[in-house]
N, C-alpha and C positions, 0 to 999 in steps of 0.2 A: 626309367618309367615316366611314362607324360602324364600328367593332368589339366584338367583346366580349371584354369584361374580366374577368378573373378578379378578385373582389369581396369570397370569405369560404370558409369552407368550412363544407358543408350543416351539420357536427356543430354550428357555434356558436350556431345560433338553434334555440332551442325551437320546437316545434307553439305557436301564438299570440300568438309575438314577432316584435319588431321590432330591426332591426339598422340605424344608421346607416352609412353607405361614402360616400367622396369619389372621384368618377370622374371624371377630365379635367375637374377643378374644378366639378360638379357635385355636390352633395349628392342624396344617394339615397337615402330609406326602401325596405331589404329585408325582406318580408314571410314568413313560413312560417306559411299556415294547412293544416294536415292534411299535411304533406310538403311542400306544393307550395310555390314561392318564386316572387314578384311583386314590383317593383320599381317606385315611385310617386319621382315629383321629392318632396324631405322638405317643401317649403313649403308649405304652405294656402293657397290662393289670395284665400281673406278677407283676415287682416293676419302674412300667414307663420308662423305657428304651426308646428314642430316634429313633425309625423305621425308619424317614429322612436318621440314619445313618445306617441303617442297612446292610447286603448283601442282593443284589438281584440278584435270580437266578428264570430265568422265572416269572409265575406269584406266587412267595414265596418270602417273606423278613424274613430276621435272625435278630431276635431283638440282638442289639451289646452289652448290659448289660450279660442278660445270657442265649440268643442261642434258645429263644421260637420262634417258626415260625409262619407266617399267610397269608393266600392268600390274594395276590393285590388285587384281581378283589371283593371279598366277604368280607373279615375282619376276616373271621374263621381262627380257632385254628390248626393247623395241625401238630402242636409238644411242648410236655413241655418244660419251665416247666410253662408257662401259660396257664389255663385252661375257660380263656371267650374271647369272640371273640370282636373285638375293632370294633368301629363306622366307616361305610362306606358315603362315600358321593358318589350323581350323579356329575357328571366334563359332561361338553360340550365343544367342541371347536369350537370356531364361528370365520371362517380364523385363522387368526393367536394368538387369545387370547383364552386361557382357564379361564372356569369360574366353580368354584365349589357353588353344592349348599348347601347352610347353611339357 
């Protein structure tokens, strides 16, 4: 059964950043591009790379291990040298908290 979790509140992440959260033992890269918040599993599905720390440009993160890409908004692949697309979650934000669902 999924629920969603309250995760962070919108104030903590800049427009462009990335926020690490552990939700019923899962690692979660949360995203704020332009306001909006998206929530990608934190691993690369290359050799697990850290997405939290990735570059982000628009809605693309650069895995920082070795430079595979995947859309914020989806979890798809959009450059090697990862070839599967990582776990997405639904994020709501109800005032001022976000809650991803797990």
């Amino acid at each position: 059964m999924t629920d969603f979790v309250k995760v962070a509140k919108a104030s903590e992440i800049e427009s462009g950043q990335a926020k690490l959260v552990n939700v019923k033992g899962k690692e979660i890269a949360l995203f704020n591009v332009d306001g909006q918040f998206f929530a990608l599993d934190n691993t690369c599905t290359h050799q697990g790379g850290p997405l939290a720390e990735g570059d982000i440009s628009g809605h693309e993160v650069t895995c920082p291990w070795h430079g595979a890409t995947f859309n914020i908004q989806t979890g798809e692949v959009l450059g090697p040298p990862a070839h599967a697309a990582v776990a997405r979650y639904s994020v709501r934000v109800t005032e001022t908290d976000i809650e991803v669902e797990v």
